[in-house]
GUZAGU-38811 format. One record per residue (C-alpha): residue number from 1; x, y, z; residue in three letters. Coordinates in steps of 0.05 Angstrom, whole numbers, plus 5000, padded with zeros to 4 digits. Layout:
N
(pt NUM,(X,Y,Z),"ALA")
...
This chain:
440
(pt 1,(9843,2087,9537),"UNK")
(pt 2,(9798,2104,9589),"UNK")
(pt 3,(9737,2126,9530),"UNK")
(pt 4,(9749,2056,9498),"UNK")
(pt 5,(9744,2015,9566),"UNK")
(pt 6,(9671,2061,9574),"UNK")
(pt 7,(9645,2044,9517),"UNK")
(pt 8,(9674,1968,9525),"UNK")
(pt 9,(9632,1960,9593),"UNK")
(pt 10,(9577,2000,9561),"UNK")
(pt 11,(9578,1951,9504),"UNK")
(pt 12,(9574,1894,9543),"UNK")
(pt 13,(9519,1910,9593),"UNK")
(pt 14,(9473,1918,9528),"UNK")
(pt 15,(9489,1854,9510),"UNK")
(pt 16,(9472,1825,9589),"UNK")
(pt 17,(9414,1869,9593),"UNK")
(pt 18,(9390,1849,9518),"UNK")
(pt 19,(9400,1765,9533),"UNK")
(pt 20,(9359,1786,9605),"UNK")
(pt 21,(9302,1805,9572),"UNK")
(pt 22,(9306,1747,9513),"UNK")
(pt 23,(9308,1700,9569),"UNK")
(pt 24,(9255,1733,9614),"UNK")
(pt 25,(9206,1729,9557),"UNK")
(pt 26,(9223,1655,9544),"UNK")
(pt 27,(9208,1637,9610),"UNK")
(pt 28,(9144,1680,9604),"UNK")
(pt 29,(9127,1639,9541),"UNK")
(pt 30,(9139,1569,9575),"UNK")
(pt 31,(9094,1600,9643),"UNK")
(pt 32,(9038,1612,9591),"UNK")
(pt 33,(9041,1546,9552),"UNK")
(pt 34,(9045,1507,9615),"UNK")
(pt 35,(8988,1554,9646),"UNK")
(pt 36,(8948,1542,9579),"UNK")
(pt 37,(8965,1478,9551),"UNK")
(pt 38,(8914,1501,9493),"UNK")
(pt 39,(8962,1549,9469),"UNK")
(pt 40,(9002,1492,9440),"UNK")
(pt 41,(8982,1461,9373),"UNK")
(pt 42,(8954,1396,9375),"UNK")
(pt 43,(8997,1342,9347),"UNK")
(pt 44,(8981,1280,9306),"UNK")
(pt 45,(8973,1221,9347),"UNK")
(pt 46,(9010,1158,9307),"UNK")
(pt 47,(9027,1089,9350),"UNK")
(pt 48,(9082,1063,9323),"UNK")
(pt 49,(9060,0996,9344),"UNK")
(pt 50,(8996,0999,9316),"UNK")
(pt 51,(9019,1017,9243),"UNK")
(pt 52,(9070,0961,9246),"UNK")
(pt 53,(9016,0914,9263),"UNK")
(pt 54,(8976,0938,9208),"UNK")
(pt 55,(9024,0929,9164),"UNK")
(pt 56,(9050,0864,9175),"UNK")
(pt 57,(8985,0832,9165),"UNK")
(pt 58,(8949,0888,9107),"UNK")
(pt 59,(8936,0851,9038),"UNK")
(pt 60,(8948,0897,8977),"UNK")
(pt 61,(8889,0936,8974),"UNK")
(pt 62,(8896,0959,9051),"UNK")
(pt 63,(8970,0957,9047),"UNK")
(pt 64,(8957,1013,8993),"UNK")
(pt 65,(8913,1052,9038),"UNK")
(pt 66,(8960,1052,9088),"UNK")
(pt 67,(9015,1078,9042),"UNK")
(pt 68,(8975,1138,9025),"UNK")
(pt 69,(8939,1170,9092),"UNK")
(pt 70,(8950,1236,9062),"UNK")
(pt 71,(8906,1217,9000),"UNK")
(pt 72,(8858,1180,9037),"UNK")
(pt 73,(8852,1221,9098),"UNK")
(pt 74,(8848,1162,9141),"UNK")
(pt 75,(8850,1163,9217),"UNK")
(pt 76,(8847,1103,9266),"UNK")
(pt 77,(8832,1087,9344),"UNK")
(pt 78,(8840,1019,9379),"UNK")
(pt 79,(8818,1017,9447),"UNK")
(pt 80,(8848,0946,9484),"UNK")
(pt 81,(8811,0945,9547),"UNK")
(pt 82,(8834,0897,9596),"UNK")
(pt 83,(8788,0878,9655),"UNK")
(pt 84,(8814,0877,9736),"UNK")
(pt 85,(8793,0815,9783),"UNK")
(pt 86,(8725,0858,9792),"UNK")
(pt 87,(8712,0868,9723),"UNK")
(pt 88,(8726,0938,9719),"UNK")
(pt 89,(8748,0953,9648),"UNK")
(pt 90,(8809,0994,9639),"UNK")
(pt 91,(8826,1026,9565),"UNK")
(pt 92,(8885,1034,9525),"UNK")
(pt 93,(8876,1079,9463),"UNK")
(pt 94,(8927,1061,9408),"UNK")
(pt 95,(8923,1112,9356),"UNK")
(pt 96,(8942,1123,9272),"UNK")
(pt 97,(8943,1194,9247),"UNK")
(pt 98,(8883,1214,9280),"UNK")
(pt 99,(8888,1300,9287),"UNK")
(pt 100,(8821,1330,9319),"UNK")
(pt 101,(8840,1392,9272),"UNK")
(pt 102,(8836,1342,9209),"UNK")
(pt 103,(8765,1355,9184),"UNK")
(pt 104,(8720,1299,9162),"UNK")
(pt 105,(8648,1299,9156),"UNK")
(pt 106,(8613,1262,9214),"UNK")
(pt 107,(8548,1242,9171),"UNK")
(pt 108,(8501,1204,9211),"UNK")
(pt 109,(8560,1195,9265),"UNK")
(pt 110,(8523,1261,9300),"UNK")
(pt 111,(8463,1216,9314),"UNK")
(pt 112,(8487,1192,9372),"UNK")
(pt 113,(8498,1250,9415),"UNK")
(pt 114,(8434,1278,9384),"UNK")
(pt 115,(8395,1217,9414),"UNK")
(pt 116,(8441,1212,9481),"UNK")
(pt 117,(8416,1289,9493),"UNK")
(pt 118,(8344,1272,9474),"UNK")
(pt 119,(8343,1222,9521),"UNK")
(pt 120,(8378,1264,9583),"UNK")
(pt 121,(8315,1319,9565),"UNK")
(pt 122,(8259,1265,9568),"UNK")
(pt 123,(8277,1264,9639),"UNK")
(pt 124,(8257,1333,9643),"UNK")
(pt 125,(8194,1323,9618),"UNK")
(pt 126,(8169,1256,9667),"UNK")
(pt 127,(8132,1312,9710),"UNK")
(pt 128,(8078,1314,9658),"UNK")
(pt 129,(8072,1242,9645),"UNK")
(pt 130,(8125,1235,9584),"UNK")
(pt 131,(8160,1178,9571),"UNK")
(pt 132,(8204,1163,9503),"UNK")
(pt 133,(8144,1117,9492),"UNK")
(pt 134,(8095,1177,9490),"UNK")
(pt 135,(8066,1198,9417),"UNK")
(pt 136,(8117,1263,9387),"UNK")
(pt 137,(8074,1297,9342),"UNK")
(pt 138,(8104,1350,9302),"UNK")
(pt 139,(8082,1413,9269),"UNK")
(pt 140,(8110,1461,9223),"UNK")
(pt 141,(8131,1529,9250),"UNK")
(pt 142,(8180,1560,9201),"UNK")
(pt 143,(8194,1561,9135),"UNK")
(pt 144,(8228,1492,9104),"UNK")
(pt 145,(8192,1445,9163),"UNK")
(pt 146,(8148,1393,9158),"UNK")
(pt 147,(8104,1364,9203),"UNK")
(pt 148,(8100,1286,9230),"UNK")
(pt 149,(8024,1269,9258),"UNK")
(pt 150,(8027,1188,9251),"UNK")
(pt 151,(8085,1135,9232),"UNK")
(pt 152,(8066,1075,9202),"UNK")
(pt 153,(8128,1031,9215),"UNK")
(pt 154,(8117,1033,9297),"UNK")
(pt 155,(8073,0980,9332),"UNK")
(pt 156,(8023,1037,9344),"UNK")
(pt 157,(8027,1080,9284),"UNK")
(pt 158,(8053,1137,9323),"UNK")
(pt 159,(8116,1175,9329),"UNK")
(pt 160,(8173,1166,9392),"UNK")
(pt 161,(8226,1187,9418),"UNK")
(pt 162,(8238,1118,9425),"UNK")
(pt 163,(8225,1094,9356),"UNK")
(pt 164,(8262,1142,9330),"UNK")
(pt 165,(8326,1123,9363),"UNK")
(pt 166,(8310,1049,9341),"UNK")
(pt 167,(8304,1070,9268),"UNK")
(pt 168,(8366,1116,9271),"UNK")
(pt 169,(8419,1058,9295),"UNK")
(pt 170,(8394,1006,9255),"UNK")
(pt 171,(8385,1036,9186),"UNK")
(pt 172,(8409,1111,9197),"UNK")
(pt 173,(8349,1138,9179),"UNK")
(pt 174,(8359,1219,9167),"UNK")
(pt 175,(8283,1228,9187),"UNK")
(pt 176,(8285,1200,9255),"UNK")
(pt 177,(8346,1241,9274),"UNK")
(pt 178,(8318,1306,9241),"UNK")
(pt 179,(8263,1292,9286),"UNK")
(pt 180,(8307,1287,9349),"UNK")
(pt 181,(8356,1352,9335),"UNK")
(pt 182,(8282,1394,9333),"UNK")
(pt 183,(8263,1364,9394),"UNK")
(pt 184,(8321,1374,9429),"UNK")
(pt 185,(8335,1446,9392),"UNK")
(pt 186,(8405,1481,9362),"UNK")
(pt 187,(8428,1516,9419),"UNK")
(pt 188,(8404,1462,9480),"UNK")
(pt 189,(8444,1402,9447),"UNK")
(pt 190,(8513,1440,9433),"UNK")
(pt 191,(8509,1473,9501),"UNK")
(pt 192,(8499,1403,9533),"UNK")
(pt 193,(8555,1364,9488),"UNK")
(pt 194,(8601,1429,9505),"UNK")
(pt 195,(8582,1428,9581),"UNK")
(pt 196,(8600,1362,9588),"UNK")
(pt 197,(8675,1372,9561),"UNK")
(pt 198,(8662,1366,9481),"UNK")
(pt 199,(8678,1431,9450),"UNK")
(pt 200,(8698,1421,9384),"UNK")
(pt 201,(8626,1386,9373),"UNK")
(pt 202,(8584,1433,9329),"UNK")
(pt 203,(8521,1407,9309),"UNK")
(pt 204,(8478,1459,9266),"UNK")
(pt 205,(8441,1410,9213),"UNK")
(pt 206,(8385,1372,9203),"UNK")
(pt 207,(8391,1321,9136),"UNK")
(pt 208,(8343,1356,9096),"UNK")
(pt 209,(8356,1417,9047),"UNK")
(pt 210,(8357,1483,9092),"UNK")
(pt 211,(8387,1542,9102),"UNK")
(pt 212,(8434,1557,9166),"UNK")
(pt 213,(8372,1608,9183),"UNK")
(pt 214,(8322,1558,9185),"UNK")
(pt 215,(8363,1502,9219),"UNK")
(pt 216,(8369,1548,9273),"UNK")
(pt 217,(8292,1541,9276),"UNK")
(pt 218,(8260,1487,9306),"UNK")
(pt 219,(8190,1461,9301),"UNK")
(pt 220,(8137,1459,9355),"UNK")
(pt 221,(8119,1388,9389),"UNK")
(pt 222,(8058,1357,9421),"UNK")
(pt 223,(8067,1306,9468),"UNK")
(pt 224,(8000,1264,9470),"UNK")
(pt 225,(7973,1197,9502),"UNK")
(pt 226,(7903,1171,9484),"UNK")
(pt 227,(7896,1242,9449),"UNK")
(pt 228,(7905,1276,9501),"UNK")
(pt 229,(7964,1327,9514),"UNK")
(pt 230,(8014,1315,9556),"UNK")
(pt 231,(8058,1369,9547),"UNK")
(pt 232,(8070,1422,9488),"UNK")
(pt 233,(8139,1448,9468),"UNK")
(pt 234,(8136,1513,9435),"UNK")
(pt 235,(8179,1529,9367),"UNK")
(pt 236,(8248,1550,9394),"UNK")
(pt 237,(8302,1594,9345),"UNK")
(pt 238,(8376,1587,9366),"UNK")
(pt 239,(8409,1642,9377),"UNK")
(pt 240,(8479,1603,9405),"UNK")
(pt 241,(8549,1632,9362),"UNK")
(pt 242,(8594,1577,9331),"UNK")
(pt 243,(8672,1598,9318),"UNK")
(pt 244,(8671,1594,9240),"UNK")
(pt 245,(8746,1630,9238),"UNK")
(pt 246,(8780,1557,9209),"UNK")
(pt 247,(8754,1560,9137),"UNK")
(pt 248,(8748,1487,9116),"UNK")
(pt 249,(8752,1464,9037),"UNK")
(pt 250,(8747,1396,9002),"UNK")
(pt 251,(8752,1373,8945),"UNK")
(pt 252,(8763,1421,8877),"UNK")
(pt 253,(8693,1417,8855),"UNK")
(pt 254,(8622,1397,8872),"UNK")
(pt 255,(8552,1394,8844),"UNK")
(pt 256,(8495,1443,8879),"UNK")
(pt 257,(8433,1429,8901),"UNK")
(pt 258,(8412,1457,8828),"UNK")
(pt 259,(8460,1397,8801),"UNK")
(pt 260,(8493,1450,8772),"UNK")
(pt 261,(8581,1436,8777),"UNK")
(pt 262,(8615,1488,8810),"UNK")
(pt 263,(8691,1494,8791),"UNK")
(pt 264,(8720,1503,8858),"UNK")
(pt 265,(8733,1459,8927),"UNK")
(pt 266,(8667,1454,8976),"UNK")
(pt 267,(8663,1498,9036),"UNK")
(pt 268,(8645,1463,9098),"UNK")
(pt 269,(8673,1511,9146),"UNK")
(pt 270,(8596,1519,9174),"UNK")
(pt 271,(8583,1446,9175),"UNK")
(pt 272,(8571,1390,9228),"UNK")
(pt 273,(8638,1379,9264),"UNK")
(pt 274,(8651,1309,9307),"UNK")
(pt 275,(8727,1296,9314),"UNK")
(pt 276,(8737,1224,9314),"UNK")
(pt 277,(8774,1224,9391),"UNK")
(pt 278,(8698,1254,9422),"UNK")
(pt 279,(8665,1203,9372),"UNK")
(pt 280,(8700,1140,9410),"UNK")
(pt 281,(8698,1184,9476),"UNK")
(pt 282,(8622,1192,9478),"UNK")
(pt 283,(8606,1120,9451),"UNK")
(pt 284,(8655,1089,9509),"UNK")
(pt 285,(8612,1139,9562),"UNK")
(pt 286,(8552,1099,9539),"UNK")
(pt 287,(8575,1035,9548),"UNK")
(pt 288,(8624,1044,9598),"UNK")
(pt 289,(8596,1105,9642),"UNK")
(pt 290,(8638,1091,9704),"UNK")
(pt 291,(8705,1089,9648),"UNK")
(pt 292,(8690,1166,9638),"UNK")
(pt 293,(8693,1225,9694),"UNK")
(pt 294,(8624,1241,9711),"UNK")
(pt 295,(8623,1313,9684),"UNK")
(pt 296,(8624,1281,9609),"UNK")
(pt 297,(8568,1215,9623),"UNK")
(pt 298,(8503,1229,9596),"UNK")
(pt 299,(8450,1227,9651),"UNK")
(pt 300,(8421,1159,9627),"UNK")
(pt 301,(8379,1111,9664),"UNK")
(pt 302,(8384,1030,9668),"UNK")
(pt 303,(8328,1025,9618),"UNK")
(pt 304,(8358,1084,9575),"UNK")
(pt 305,(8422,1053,9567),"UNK")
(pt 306,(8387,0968,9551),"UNK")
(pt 307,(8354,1013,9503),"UNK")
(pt 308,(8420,1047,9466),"UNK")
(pt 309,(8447,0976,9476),"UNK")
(pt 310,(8398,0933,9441),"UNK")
(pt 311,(8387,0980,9389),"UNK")
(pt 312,(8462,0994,9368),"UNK")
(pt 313,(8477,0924,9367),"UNK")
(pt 314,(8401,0901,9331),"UNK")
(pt 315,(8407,0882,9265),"UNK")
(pt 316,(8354,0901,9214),"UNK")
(pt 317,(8324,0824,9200),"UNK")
(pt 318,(8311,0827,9280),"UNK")
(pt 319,(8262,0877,9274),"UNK")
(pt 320,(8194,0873,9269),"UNK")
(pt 321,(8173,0951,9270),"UNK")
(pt 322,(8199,0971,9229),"UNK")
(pt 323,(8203,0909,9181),"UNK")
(pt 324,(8262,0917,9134),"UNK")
(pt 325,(8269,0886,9067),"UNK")
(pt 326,(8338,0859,9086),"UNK")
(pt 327,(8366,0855,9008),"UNK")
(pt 328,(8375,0927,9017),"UNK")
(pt 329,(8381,0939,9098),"UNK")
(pt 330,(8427,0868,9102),"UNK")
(pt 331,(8441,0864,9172),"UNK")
(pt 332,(8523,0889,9167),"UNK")
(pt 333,(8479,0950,9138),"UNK")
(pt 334,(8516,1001,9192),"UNK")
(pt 335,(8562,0944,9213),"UNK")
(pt 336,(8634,0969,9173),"UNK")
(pt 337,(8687,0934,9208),"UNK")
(pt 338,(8692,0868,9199),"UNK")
(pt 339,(8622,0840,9160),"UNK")
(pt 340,(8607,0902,9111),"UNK")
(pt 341,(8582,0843,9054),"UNK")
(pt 342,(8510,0839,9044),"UNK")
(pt 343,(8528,0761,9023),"UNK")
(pt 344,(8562,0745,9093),"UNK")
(pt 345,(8519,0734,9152),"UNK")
(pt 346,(8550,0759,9228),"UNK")
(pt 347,(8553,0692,9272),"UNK")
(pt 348,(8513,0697,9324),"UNK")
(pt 349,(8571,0688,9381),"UNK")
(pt 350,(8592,0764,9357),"UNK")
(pt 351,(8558,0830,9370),"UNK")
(pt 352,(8573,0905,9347),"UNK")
(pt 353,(8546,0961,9378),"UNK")
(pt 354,(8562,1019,9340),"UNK")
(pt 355,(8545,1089,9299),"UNK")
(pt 356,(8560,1095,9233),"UNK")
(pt 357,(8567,1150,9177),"UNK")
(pt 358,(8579,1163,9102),"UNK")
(pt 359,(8581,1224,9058),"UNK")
(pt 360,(8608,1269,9016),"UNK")
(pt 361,(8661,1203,9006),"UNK")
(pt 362,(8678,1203,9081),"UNK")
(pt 363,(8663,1139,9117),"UNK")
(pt 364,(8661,1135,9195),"UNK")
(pt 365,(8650,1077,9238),"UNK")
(pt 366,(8655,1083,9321),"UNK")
(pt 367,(8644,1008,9342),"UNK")
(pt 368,(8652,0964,9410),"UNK")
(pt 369,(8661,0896,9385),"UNK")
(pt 370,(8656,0833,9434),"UNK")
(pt 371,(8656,0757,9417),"UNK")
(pt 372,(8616,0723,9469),"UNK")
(pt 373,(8644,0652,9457),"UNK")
(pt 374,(8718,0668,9452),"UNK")
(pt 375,(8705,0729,9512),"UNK")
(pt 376,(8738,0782,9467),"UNK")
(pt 377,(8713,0861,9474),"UNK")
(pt 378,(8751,0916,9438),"UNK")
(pt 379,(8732,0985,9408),"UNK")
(pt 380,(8749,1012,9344),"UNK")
(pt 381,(8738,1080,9313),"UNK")
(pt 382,(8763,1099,9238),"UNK")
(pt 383,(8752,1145,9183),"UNK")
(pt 384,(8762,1151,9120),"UNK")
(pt 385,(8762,1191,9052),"UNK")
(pt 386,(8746,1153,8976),"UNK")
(pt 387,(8746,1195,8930),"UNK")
(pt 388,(8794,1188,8876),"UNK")
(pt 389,(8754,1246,8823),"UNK")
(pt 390,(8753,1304,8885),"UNK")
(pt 391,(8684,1311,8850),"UNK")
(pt 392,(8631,1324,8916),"UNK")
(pt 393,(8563,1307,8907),"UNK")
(pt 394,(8565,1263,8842),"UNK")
(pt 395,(8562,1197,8875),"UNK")
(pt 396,(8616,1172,8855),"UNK")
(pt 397,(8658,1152,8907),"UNK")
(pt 398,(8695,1088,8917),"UNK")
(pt 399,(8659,1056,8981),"UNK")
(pt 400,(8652,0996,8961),"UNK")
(pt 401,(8718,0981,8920),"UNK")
(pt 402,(8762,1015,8976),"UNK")
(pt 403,(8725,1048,9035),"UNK")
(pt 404,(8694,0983,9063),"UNK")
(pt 405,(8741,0937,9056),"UNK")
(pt 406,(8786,0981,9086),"UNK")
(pt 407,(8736,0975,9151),"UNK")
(pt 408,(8747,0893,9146),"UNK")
(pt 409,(8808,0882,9139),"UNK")
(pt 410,(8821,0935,9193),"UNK")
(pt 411,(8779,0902,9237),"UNK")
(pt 412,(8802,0829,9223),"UNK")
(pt 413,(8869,0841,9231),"UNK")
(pt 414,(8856,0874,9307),"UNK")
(pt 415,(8807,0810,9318),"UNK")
(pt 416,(8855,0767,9299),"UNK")
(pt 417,(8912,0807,9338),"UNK")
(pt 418,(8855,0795,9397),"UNK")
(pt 419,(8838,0731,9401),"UNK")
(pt 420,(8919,0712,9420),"UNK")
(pt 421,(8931,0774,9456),"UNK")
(pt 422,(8942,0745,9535),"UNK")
(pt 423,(8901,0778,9592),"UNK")
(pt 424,(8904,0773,9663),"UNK")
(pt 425,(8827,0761,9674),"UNK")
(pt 426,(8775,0741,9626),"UNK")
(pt 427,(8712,0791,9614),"UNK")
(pt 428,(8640,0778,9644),"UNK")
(pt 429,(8606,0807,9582),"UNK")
(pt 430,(8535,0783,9613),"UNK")
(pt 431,(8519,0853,9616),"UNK")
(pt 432,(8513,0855,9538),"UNK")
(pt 433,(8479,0792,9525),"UNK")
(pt 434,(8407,0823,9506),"UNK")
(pt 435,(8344,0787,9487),"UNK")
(pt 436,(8337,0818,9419),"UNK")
(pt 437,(8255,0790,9417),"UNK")
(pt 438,(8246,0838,9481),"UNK")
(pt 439,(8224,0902,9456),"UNK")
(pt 440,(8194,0889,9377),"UNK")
C-alpha cells in the first residue's frame, strides 16, 4: 500500500514538474517575441474594406484580376490622407495582399532612392563649388564601364546630376540612373537607405549587362565648371555583404543573355529588392517630410525637393531638354494609374507625381495623385505580375491587355471613391502648383 502511494506521489510530481517547465518555456517564448517583434513572421496585410470597394465597382477584366492575386501576384496600398485646420496631412494606409516577403522586381522603381541619395551626397560636395548643375564627367575604371564626357539632350551639352534626375522621372531612362548608382557607389547608397530604417532595400545593379563583380565597381568622376575641376571622385569597389539566404525563383523558364531558353524558373535571389510598403514609405518622405520620423527623411533642401517635385509630376511634351518625340514618350508614359493610353490626354486640373517600373512582366507604380480643381490628394502604390507563358525574358508579357488597365481602373475607382468621400477640412495643395516653364 504504502510502495503504491510512493510511486503515486512520485508519479504525479513528474507530471507538476514536467507542465512547470512546458509552461516556463512558453512564457520564455512569448518574453522573446515580445522583446523581438522580428521573430514573428510577417503577415499579409488585406483591408477588408478596400477589396469590397474594389469589387463592387471592378469591370470584368479587373474583376478577374482580383479573383486571382495568387496568379497575378498583385499587391495594393491606398493612402487617404486627411488634412487638420493647419494643413497638416495625416495618412491612413488601406492595404490588399501586400507581404514585404512577396518578391517582385522593383525595375526602375529603385530610381528614386538612387537619386534621393545622390542628392543628400551633393551636399557633401558644396565645399568645392559642386552643385547638381555642375558638369559629371565619367570615366571608365573597370572592366564592363563606359565613360560619359558630353550629353547632347541638356541645354549645355553636358552631363548633371541634375539632368539626370530629370531624364530618369520623366522617361525612365536606364542611363541616367546607371550614372547616379556609380556616383553615389554600391556600398554608400544601401548603407544610407538601411541607416535611415529601410533594410530590406538591396540595390546591387546598374541596367546594363554586368556581372555582380563589376557592379560592385564603380567608375571614377570629374566634377568640372568652365573646364576646370572642381572636385575628382576616385573609382570606389564595394565591399558591403547582402543576406542572399532566401533563394528567390520565377517563372519555369527564361531566355539568357545568349537568347539561349533555359528550362528552369529564373533566380533572382541576388537581385534588386524594393518591397512595395518602403516604395510608398520613401515617396511619402519626399513629399511629405514632416509625415515621416526624421531618422528616415532624406536630407533634402527647398530647391532639392521643387526639383523631385516638378520633375516627377513633368510630363515628357513639357520638356524642352530633352525634347521627346511624344508618339513614343506620350505624356501618361510613367503615368499607370489612371491615364496609361497614349490616345488620352491628362487634364490639366490633375497632377501625378510618381516612380514607375516594369520588367521581367512585373509592373510597379508608387504615385501621389491630387486634383487641383476638385482639392483631392491621395497616394497609391500597386504591383503587379502579367505573365500568362511564365516565359522570362521573351517579351511577351501582357502589359498592355491586363497590366495597365489594371493600373486605371484601380485608380478610377479610388478617384471616384474620392471625390464623394467627406472631409473635415479641404487641402491647400498650393504647395504643388509648379510652373512647369521654370526650369527647361
Amino acid at each position: 500500500m504504502r510502495r503504491n502511494l510512493y510511486l503515486y506521489l512520485v508519479h504525479k510530481q513528474s507530471i507538476i514538474m514536467c507542465n512547470l517547465f512546458l509552461y516556463r518555456q512558453q512564457a520564455v517564448w512569448l518574453f522573446l517575441l515580445l522583446l523581438c517583434p522580428c521573430l514573428v513572421p510577417a503577415q499579409e496585410k488585406t483591408d477588408s474594406w478596400l477589396q469590397q470597394l474594389l469589387n463592387s465597382k471592378a469591370p470584368p477584366l479587373l474583376q478577374k484580376v482580383l479573383n486571382h492575386p495568387d496568379s497575378f501576384q498583385y499587391q495594393l496600398i491606398y493612402t487617404e490622407i486627411n488634412r487638420d485646420a493647419n494643413n497638416r496631412p495625416h495618412f491612413k494606409n488601406h492595404y490588399l495582399h501586400v507581404d514585404r516577403n512577396r518578391y517582385f522586381n522593383p525595375a526602375s522603381t529603385v530610381k528614386l532612392p538612387t537619386a534621393l541619395v545622390a542628392l543628400e551626397k551633393l551636399h557633401s560636395l558644396r565645399k568645392y563649388g559642386v552643385d547638381r548643375r555642375t558638369h559629371m564627367l565619367t570615366d571608365s575604371s573597370f572592366s564592363s564601364q563606359s565613360a560619359v564626357w558630353s550629353d547632347s539632350s541638356s541645354a549645355d551639352g553636358y552631363p548633371s546630376v541634375e539632368h539626370y534626375i530629370k531624364k530618369i522621372f520623366l522617361i525612365s531612362d536606364n542611363d541616367a540612373y546607371n550614372r547616379l548608382y556609380e556616383f553615389v557607389g554600391q556600398a554608400a547608397l544601401n548603407r544610407t537607405l538601411w541607416s535611415k530604417g529601410y533594410p530590406d532595400i538591396r540595390i546591387v545593379r546598374r541596367f546594363t549587362p554586368m556581372s555582380e563583380e563589376e557592379n560592385r565597381h564603380t567608375n571614377s568622376i570629374r566634377f568640372e565648371k568652365n573646364g576646370t575641376l572642381l572636385y575628382q571622385q576616385p573609382a570606389a569597389y564595394s565591399d558591403i555583404p547582402f543576406n542572399y539566404n532566401k533563394q528567390v525563383l520565377v517563372g519555369n523558364s527564361f531566355y539568357d543573355r545568349y537568347d539561349s531558353l533555359i528550362h528552369q524558373p529564373m533566380d533572382f535571389t541576388r537581385h534588386n529588392n524594393f518591397p512595395l510598403e518602403d516604395l510608398q514609405q520613401v515617396l511619402q518622405s519626399v513629399l511629405f517630410p514632416q509625415s515621416v520620423p526624421a531618422s528616415k527623411r532624406f536630407h533634402l533642401s527647398d530647391e532639392d525637393e521643387q526639383l523631385l517635385y516638378q520633375y516627377m509630376s513633368e510630363y515628357p511634351s513639357e520638356s524642352q531638354h530633352p525634347r521627346y518625340d511624344t508618339t513614343t514618350y506620350f505624356d501618361s508614359y510613367t503615368k499607370f494609374f489612371l491615364f496609361k493610353d497614349g490616345r488620352q490626354k491628362i487634364p490639366s486640373n490633375i497632377r501625378i507625381f510618381n516612380k514607375t517600373g516594369w520588367s521581367y512582366g512585373y509592373l510597379t507604380d508608387a504615385a501621389y495623385i491630387v486634383d487641383f480643381d476638385k482639392k483631392i490628394e491621395f497616394m497609391l502604390s500597386g504591383v503587379i505580375y502579367v505573365n500568362r507563358d511564365g516565359i522570362l525574358n521573351d517579351d511577351k508579357y501582357e502589359y498592355e491587355e491586363t497590366g495597365y488597365p489594371f493600373f486605371k481602373e484601380v485608380g478610377r475607382i479610388i478617384y471616384e471613391y474620392e471625390q464623394n468621400r467627406k472631409r473635415s477640412h479641404q487641402p491647400n495643395l498650393n504647395k504643388f502648383v509648379l510652373d512647369y516653364n521654370a526650369i527647361p
